[in-house]
LOVO-579708 format. One record per residue: chain; residue in one letter; residue number from 1; z, x, y of N, C-alpha, C in turn. Coordinates in nm, 2 decimals, padded with zeros to 4 digits. Layout:
REM residues N
{pt 'A' 'a' NUM {Z X Y} {Z X Y} {Z X Y}}
...
***
This chain:
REM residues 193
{pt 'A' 'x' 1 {24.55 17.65 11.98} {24.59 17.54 12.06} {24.74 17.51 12.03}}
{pt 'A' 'x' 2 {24.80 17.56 12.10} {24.97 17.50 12.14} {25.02 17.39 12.21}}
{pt 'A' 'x' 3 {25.10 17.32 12.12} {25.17 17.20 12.19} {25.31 17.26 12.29}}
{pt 'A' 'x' 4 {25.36 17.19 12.36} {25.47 17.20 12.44} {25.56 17.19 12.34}}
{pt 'A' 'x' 5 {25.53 17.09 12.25} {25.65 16.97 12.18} {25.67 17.09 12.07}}
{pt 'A' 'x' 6 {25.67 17.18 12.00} {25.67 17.27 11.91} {25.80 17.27 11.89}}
{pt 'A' 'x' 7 {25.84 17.22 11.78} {26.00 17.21 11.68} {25.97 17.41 11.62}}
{pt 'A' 'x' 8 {26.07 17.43 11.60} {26.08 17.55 11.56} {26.18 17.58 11.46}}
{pt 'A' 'x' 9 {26.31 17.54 11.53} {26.48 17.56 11.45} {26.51 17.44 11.35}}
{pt 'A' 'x' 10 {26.55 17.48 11.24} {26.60 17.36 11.19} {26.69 17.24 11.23}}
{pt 'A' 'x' 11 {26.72 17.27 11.30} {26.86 17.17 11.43} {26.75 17.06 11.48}}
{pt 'A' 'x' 12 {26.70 17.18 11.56} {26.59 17.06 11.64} {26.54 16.95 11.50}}
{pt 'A' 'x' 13 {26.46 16.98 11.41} {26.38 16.93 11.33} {26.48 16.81 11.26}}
{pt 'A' 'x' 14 {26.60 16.82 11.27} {26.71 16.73 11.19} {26.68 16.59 11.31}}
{pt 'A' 'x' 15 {26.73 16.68 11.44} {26.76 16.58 11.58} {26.66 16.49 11.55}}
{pt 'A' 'x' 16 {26.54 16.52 11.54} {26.42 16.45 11.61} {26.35 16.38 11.47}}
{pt 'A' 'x' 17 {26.41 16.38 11.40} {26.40 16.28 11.22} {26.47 16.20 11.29}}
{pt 'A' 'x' 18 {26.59 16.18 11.32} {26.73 16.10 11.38} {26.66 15.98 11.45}}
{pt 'A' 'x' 19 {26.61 16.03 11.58} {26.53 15.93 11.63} {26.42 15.87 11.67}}
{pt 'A' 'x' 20 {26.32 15.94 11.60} {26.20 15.87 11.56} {26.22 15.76 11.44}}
{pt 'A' 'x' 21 {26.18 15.64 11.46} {26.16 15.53 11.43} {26.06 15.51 11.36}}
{pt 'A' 'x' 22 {26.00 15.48 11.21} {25.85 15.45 11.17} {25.81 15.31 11.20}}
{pt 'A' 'x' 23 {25.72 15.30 11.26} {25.66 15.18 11.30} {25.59 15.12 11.19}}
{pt 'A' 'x' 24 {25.62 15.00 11.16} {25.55 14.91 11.01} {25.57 14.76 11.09}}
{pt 'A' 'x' 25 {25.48 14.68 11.07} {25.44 14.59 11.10} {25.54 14.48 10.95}}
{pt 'A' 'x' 26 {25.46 14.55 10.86} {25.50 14.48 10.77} {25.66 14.47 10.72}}
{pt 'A' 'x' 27 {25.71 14.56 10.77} {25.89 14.53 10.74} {25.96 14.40 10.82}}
{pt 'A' 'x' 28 {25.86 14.45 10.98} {25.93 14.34 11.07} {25.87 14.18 11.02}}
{pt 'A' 'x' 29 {25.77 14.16 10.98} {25.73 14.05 10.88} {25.79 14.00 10.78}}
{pt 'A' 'x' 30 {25.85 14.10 10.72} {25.86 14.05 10.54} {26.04 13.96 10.63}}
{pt 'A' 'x' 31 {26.09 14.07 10.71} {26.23 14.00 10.77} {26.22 13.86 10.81}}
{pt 'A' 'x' 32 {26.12 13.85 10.88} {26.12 13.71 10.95} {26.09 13.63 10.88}}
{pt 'A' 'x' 33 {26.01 13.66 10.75} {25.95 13.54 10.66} {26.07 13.51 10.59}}
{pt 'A' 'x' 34 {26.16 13.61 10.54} {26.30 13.60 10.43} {26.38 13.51 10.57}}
{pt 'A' 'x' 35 {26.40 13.52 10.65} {26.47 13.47 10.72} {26.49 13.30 10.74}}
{pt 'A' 'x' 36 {26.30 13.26 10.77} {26.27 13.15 10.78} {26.25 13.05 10.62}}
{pt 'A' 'x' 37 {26.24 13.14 10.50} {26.24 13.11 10.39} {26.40 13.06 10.35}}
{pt 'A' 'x' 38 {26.53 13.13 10.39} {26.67 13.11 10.41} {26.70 12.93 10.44}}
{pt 'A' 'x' 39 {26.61 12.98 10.58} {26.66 12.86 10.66} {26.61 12.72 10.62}}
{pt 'A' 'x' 40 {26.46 12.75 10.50} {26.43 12.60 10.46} {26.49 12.61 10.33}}
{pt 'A' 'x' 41 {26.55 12.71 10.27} {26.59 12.64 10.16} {26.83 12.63 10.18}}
{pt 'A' 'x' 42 {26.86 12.63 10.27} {26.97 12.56 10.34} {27.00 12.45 10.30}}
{pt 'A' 'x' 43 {26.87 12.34 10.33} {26.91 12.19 10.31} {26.86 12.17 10.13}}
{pt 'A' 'x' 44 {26.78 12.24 10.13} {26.75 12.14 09.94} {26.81 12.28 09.85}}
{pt 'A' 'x' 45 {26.85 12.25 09.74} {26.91 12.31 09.65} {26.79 12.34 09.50}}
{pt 'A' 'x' 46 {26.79 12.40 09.47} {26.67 12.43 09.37} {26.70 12.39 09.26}}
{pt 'A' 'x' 47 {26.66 12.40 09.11} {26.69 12.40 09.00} {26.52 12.39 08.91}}
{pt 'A' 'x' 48 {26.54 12.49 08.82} {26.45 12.51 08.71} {26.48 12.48 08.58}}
{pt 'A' 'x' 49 {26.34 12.40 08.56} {26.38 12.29 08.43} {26.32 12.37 08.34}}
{pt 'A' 'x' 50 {26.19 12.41 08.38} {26.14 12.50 08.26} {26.03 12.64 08.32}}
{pt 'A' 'x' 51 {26.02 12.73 08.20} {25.91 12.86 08.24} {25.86 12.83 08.09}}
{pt 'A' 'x' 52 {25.69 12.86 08.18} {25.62 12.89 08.03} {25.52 12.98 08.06}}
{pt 'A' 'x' 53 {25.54 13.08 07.98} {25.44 13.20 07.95} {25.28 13.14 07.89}}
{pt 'A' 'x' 54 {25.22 13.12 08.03} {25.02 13.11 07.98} {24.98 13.23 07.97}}
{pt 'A' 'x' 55 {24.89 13.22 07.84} {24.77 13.36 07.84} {24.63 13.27 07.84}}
{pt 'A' 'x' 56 {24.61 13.35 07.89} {24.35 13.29 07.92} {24.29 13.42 07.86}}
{pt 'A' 'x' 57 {24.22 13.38 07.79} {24.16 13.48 07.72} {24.03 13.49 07.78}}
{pt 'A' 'x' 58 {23.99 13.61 07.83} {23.89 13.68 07.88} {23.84 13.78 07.79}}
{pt 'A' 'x' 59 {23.72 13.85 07.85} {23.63 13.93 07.79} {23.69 14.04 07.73}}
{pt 'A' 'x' 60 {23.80 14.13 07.83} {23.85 14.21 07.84} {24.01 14.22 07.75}}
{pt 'A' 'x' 61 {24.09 14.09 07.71} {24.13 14.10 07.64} {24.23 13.96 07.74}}
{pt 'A' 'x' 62 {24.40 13.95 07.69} {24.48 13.84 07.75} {24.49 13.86 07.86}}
{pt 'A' 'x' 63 {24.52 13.73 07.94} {24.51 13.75 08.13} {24.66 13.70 08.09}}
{pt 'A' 'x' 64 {24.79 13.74 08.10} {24.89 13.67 08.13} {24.91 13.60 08.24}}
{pt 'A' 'x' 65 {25.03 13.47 08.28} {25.05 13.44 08.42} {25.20 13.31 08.32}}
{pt 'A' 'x' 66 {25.23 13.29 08.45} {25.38 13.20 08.45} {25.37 13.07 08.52}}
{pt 'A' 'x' 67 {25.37 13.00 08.43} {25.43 12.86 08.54} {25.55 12.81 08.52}}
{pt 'A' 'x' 68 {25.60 12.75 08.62} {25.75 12.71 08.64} {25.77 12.56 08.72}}
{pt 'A' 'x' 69 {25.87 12.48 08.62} {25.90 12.35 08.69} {26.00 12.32 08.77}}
{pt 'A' 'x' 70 {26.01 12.29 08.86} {26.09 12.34 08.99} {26.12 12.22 09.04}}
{pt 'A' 'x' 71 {26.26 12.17 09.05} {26.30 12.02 09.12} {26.36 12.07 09.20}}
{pt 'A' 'x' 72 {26.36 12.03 09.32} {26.42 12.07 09.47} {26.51 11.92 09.49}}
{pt 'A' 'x' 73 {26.65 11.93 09.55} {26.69 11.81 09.61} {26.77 11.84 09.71}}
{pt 'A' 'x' 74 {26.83 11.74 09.82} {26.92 11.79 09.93} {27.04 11.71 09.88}}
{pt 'A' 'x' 75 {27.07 11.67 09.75} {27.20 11.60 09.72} {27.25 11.43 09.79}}
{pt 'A' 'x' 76 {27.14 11.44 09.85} {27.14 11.30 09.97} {27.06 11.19 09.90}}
{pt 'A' 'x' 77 {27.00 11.19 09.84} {26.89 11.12 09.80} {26.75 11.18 09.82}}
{pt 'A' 'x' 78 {26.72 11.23 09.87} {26.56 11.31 09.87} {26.58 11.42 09.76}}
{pt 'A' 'x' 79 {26.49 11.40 09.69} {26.46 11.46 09.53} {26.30 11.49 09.57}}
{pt 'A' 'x' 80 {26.24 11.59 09.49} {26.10 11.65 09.45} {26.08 11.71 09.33}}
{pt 'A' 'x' 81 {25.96 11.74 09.31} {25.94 11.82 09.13} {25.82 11.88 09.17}}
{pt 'A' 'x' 82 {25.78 12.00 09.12} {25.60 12.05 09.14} {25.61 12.18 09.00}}
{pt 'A' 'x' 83 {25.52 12.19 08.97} {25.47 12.34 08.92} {25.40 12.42 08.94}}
{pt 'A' 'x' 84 {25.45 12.51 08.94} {25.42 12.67 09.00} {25.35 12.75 08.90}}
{pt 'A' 'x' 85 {25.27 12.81 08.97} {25.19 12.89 08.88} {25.16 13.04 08.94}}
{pt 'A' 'x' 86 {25.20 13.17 08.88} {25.15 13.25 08.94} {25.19 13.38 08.83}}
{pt 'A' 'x' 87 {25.12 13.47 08.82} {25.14 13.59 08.79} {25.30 13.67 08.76}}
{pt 'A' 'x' 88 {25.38 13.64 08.81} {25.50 13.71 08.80} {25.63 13.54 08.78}}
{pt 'A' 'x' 89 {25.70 13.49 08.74} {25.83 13.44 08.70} {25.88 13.43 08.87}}
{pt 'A' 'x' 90 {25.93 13.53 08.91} {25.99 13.49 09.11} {25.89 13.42 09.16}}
{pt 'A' 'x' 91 {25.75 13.47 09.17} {25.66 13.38 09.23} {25.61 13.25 09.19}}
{pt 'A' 'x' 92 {25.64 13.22 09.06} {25.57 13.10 09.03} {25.73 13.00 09.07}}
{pt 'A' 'x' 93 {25.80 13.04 09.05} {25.90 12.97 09.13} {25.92 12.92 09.27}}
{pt 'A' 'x' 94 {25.88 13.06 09.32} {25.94 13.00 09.46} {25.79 12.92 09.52}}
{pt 'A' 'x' 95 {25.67 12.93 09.47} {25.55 12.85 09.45} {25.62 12.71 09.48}}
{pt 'A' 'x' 96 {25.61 12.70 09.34} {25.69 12.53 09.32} {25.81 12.47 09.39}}
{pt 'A' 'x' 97 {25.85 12.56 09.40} {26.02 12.52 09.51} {25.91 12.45 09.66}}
{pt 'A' 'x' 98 {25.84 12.57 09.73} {25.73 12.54 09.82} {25.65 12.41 09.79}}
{pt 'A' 'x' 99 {25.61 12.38 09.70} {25.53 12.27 09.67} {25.60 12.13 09.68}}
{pt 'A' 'x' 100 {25.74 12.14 09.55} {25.83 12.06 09.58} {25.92 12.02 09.71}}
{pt 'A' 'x' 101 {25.94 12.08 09.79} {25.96 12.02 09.91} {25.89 11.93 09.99}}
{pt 'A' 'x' 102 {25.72 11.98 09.96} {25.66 11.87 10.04} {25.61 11.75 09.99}}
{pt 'A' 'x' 103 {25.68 11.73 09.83} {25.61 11.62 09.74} {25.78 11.60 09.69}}
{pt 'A' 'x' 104 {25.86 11.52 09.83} {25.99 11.48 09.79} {26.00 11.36 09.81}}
{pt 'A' 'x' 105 {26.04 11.27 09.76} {26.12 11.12 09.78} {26.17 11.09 09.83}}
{pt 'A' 'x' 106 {26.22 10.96 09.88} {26.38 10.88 09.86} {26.42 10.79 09.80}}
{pt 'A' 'x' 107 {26.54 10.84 09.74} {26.55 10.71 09.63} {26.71 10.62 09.70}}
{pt 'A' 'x' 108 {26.71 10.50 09.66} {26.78 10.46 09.71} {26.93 10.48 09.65}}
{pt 'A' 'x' 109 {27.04 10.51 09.68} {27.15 10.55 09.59} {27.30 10.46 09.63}}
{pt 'A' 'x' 110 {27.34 10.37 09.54} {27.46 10.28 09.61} {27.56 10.33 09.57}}
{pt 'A' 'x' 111 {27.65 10.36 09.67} {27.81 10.43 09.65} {27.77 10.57 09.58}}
{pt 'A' 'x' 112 {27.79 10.59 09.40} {27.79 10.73 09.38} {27.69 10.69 09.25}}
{pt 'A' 'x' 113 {27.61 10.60 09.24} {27.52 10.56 09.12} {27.37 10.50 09.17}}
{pt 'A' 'x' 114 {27.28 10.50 09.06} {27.17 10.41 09.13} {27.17 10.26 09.14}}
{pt 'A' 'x' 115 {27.11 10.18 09.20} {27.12 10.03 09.27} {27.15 09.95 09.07}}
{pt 'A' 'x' 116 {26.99 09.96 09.02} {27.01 09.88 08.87} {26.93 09.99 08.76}}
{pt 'A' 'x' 117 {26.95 09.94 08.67} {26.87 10.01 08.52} {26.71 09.99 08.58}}
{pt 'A' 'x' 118 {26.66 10.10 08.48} {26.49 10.10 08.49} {26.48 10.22 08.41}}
{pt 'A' 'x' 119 {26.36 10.21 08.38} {26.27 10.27 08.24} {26.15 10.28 08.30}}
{pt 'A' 'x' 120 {26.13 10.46 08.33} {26.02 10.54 08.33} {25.92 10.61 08.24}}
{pt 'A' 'x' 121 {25.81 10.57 08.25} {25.71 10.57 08.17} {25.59 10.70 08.16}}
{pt 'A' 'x' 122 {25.59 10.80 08.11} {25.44 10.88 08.10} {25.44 10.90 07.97}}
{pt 'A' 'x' 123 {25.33 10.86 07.93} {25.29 10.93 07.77} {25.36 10.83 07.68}}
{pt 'A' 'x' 124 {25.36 10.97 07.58} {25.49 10.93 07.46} {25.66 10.90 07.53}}
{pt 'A' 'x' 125 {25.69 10.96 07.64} {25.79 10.96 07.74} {25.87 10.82 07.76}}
{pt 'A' 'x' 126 {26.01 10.79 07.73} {26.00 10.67 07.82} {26.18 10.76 07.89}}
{pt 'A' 'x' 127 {26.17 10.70 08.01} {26.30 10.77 08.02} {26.44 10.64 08.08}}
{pt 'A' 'x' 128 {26.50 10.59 08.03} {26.64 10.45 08.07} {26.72 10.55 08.18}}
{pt 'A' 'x' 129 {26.72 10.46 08.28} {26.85 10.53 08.34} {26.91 10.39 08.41}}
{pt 'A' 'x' 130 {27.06 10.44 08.38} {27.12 10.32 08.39} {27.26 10.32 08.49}}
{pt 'A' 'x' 131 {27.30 10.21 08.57} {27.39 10.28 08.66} {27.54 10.30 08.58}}
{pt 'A' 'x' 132 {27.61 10.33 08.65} {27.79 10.39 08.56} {27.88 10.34 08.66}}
{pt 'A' 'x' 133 {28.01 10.34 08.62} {28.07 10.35 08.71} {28.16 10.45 08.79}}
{pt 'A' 'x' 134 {28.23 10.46 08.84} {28.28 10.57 08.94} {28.36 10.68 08.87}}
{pt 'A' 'x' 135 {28.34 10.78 08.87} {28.39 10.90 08.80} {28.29 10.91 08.62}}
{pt 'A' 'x' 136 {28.24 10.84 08.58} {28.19 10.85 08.47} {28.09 11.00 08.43}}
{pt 'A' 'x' 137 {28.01 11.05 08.55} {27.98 11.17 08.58} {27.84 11.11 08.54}}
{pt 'A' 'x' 138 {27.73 11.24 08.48} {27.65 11.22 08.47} {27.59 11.23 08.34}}
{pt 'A' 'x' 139 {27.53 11.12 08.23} {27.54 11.19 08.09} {27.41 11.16 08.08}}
{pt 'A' 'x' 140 {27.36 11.33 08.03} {27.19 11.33 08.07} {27.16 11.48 08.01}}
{pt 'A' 'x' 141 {27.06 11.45 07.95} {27.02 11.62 07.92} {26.99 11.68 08.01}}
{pt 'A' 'x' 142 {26.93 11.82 07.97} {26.95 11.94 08.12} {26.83 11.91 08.21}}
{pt 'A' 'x' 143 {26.67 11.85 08.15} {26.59 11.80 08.26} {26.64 11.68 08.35}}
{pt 'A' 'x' 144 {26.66 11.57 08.28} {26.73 11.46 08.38} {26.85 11.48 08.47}}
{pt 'A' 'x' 145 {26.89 11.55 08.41} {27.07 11.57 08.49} {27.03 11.67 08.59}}
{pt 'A' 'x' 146 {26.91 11.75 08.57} {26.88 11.80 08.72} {26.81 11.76 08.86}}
{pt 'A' 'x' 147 {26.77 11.69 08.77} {26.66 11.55 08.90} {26.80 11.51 08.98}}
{pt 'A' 'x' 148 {26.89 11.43 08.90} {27.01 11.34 08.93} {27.10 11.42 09.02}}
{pt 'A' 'x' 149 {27.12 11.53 08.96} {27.24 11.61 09.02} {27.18 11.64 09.18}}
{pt 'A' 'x' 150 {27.01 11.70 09.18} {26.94 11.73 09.32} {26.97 11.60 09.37}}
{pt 'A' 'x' 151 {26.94 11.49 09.33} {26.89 11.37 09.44} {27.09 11.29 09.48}}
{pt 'A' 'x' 152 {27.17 11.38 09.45} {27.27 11.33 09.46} {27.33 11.22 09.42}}
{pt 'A' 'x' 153 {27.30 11.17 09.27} {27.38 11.08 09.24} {27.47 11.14 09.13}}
{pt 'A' 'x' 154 {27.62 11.09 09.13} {27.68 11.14 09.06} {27.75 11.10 08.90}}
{pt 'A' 'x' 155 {27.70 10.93 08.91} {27.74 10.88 08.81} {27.63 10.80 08.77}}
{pt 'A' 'x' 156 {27.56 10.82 08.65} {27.44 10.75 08.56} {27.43 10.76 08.41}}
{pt 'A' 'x' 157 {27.38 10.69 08.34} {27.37 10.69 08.22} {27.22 10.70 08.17}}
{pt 'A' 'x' 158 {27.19 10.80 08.07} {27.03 10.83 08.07} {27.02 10.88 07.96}}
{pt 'A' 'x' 159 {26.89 10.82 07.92} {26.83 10.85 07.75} {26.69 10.85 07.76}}
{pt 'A' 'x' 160 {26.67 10.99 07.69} {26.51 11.01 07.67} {26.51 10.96 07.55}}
{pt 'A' 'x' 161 {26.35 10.86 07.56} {26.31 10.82 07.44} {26.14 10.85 07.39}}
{pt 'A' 'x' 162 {26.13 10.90 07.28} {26.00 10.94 07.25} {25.97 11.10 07.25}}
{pt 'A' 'x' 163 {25.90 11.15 07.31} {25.91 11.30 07.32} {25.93 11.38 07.47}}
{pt 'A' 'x' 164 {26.03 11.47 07.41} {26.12 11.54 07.49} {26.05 11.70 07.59}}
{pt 'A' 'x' 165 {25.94 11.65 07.61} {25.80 11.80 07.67} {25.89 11.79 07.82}}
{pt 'A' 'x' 166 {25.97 11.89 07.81} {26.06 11.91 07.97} {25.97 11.87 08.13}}
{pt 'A' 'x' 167 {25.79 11.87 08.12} {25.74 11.86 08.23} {25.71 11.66 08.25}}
{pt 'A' 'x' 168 {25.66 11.61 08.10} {25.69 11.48 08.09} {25.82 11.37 08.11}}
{pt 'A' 'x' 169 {25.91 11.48 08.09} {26.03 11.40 08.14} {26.06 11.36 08.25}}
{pt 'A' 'x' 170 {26.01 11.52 08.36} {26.03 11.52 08.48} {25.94 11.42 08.54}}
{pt 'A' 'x' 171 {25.82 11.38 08.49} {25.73 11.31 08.56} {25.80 11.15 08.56}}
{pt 'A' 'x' 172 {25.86 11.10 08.39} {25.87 10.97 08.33} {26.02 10.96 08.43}}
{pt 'A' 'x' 173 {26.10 11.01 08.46} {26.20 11.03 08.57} {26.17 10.99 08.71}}
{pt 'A' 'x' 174 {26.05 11.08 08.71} {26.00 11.03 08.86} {25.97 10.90 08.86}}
{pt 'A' 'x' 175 {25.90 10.88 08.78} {25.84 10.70 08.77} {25.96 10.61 08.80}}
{pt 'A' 'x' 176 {26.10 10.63 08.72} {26.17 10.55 08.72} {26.26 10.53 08.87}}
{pt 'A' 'x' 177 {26.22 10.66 08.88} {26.33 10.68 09.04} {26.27 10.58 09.17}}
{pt 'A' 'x' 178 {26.11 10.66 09.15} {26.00 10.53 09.25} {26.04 10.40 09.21}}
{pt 'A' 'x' 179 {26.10 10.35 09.14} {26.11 10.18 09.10} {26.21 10.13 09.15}}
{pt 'A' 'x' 180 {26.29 10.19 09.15} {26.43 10.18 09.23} {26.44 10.12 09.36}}
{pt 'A' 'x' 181 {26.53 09.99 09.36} {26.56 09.94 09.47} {26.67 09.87 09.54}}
{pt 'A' 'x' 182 {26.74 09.85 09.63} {26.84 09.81 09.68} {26.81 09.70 09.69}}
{pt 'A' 'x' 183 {26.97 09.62 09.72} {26.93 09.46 09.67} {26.93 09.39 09.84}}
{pt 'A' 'x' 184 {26.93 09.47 09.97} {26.85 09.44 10.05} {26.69 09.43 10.07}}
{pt 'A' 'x' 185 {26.65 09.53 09.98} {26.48 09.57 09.99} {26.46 09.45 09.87}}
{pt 'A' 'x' 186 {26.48 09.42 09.82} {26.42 09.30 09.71} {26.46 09.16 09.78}}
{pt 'A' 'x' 187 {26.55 09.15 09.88} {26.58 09.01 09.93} {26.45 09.01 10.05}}
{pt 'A' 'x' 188 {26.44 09.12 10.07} {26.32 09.14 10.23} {26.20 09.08 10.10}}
{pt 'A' 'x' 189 {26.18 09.15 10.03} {26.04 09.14 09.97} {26.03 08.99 09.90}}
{pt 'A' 'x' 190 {26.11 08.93 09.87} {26.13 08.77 09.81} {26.15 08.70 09.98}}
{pt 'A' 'x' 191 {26.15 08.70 10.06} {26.21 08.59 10.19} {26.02 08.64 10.27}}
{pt 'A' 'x' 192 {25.96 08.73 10.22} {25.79 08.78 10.25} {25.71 08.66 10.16}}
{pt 'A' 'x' 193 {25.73 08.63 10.07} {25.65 08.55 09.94} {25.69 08.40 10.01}}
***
């Protein structure tokens, strides 16, 4: 049984490599998803506070896997935090970056600092953050100063107090940031009573 289409010469067999095209499904996917992955991470800016190598011990011997604490912010005031968990370090990241976007805030931010002082609380944790004044910058260790720097404020003053577990901070941070208020939202909530 003979085909018509019969390559024979090496010329021919070069030509027709050239324009045949392999069809995969999966290329034109992975593009679109990197694409639309681009376009949601545009507005929020990432930052990783910590990686910790988990092992589970099984029958068979260690199961490794990674989790990763992941604060997402758009510099505007919307801040987030989540942890990622997954088999490889890239994925447990971009996990949590994913997670953190949809478990984001708003905190309220006056000029380039926050509204007043407040003290966040988990655990052993307490975390002071205090406002500054203009150009003072941000004086904060590398978990706090990443919350701050995402949620766009540029000048604060902050002290961890008690113990320093990088995922407790990020939580005792959050507490403090939820408390936060402008001194419109507390004249609305006192003229309600």
């Amino acid at each position: 049984m003979q085909n018509d289409n019969n390559i024979t010469k090496k010329d021919e067999i070069i030509e027709t490599t050239e324009t045949l095209k392999p069809y995969s499904t999966d290329e034109t996917l992975e593009e679109e998803t990197s694409q639309e992955i681009l376009s949601e991470e545009v507005t929020y800016e990432k930052y990783v506070v910590s990686i910790k190598r988990v092992a589970k011990v099984l029958k068979g011997g260690k199961k490794l896997s990674f989790s990763a604490m992941v604060i997402v912010g758009d510099k505007n005031g919307t801040v987030g935090y989540s942890l990622g968990k997954a088999n490889d370090v890239p994925l447990a990241i971009e996990k949590g970056a994913r997670k953190a976007q949809k478990n984001t805030i708003k905190i309220p931010i006056v000029g380039t600092t926050i509204p007043h002082q407040v003290i966040g609380k988990l655990g052993a944790t307490r975390v002071l953050l205090k406002p500054a004044k203009k150009g003072t910058g941000i004086i904060a260790g590398l978990t706090v100063r990443c919350i701050l720097e995402a949620a766009g404020v540029k000048d604060a003053i902050t002290k961890v107090i008690g113990s320093t577990n990088p995922t407790n901070v990020v939580m005792a941070t959050f507490d403090a940031l939820k408390q936060l208020r402008t001194k419109e939202e507390i004249l609305a909530l006192r003229q309600q009573q």
